[in-house]
Backbone as CSV, one residue per row, in Angstrom:
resi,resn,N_x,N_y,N_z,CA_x,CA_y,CA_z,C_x,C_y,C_z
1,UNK,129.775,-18.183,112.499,130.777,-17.236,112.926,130.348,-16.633,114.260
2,UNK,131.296,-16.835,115.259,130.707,-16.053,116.233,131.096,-14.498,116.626
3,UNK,130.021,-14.096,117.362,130.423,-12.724,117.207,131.986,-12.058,117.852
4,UNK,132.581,-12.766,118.516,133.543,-12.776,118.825,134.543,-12.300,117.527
5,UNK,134.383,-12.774,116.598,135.528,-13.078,115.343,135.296,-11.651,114.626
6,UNK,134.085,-10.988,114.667,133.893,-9.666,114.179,134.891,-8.697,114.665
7,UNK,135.801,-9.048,115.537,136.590,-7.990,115.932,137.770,-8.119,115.147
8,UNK,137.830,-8.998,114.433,139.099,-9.158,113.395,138.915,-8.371,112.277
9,UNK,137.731,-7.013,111.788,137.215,-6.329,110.941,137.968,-4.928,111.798
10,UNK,138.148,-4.825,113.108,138.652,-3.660,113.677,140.207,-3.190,112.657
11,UNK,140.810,-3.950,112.592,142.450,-3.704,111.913,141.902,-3.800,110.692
12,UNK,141.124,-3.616,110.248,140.926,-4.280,108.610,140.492,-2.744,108.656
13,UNK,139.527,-2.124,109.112,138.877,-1.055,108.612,140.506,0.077,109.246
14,UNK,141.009,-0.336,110.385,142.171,1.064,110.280,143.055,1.097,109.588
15,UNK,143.753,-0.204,108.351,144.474,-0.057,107.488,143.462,0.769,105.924
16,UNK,142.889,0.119,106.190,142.125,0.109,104.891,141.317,1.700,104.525
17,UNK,140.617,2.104,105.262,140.129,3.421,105.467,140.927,4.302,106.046
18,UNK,141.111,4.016,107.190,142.946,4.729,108.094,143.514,5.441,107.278
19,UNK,144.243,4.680,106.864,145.539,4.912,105.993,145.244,6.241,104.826
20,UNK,144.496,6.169,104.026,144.236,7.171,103.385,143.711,8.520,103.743
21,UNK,142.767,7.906,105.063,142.269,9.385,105.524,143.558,9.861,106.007
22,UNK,144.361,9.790,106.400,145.446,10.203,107.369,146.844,10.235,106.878
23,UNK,146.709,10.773,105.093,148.079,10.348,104.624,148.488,12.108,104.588
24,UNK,149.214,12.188,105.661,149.948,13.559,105.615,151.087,13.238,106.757
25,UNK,152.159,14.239,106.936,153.164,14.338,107.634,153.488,14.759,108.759
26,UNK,152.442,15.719,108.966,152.024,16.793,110.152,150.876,16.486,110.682
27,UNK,150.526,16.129,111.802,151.409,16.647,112.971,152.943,15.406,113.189
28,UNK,153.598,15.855,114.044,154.186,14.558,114.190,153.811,13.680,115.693
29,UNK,153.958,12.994,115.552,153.531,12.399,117.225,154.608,10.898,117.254
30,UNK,155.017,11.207,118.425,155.885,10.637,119.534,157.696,10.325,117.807
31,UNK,157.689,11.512,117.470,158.759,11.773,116.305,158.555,11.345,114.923
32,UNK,157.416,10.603,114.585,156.910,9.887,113.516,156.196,11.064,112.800
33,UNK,156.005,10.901,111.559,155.257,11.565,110.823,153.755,11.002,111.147
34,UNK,152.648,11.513,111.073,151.478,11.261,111.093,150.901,9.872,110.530
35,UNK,150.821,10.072,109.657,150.745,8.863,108.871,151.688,7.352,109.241
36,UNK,152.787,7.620,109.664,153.772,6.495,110.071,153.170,5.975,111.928
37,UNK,152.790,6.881,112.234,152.280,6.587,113.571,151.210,6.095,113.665
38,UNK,150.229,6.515,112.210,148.959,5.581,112.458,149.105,4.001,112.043
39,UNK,150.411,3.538,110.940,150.181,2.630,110.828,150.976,1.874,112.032
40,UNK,151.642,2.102,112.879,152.209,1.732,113.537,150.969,0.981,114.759
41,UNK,150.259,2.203,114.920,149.454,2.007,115.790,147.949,0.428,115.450
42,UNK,148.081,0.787,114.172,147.528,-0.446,113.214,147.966,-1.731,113.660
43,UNK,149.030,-1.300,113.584,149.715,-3.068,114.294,149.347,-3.180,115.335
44,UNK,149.510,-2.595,116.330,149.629,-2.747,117.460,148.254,-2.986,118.177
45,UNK,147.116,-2.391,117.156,145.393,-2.764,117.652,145.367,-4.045,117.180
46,UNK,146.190,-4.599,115.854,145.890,-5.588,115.407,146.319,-6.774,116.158
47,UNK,147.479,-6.696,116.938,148.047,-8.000,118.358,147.026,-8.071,119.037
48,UNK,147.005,-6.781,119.639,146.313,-6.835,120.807,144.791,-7.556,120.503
49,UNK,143.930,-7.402,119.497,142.656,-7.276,119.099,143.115,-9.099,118.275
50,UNK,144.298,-10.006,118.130,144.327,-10.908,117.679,144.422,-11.808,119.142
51,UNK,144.907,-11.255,120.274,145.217,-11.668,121.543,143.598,-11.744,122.152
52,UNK,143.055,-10.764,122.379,141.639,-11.152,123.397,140.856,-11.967,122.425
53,UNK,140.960,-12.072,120.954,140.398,-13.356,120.348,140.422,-14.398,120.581
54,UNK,142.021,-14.699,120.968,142.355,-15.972,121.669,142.043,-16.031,122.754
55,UNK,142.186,-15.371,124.093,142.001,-15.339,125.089,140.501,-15.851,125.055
56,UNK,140.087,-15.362,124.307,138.030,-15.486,124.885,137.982,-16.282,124.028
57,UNK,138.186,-16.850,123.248,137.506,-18.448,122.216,137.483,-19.506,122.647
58,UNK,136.316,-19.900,123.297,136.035,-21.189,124.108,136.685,-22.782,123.911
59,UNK,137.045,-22.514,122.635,137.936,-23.714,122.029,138.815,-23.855,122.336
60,UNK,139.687,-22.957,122.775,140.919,-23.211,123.096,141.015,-23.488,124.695
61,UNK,139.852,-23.709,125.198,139.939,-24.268,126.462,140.103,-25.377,127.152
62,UNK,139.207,-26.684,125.794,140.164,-28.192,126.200,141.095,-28.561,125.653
63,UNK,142.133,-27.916,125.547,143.612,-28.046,124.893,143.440,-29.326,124.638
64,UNK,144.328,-29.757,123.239,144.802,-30.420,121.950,146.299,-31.047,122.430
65,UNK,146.337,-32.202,122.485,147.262,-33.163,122.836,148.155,-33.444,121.980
């Protein structure tokens, strides 16, 4: 496994731990309840953090015919 792939544990620990620490309503941020904004934000580490995986994995550099 290279260390690269350890970053696929980043979205794993903000749903998983996240989510519970942060289950309330207040504050609200950007109109969402608290909690709805963190999971939102969950996703959105999780593209991004599934994207520079790809980007940097040396394999995918002699493209597959």
């Amino acid at each position: 496994m290279k260390p690269l792939h350890f970053l696929a544990f980043i979205p794993v620990v903000g749903f998983l731990i996240g989510v519970p620490l942060t289950n309330r309503i207040e504050p609200y941020v950007l109109g969402l309840p608290f909690s709805m904004f963190w999971i939102v934000l969950c996703v959105v580490i999780s593209s991004l953090t599934v994207w520079v995986m790809y980007k940097f994995d040396q394999h995918d550099e002699e493209g597959v015919e």
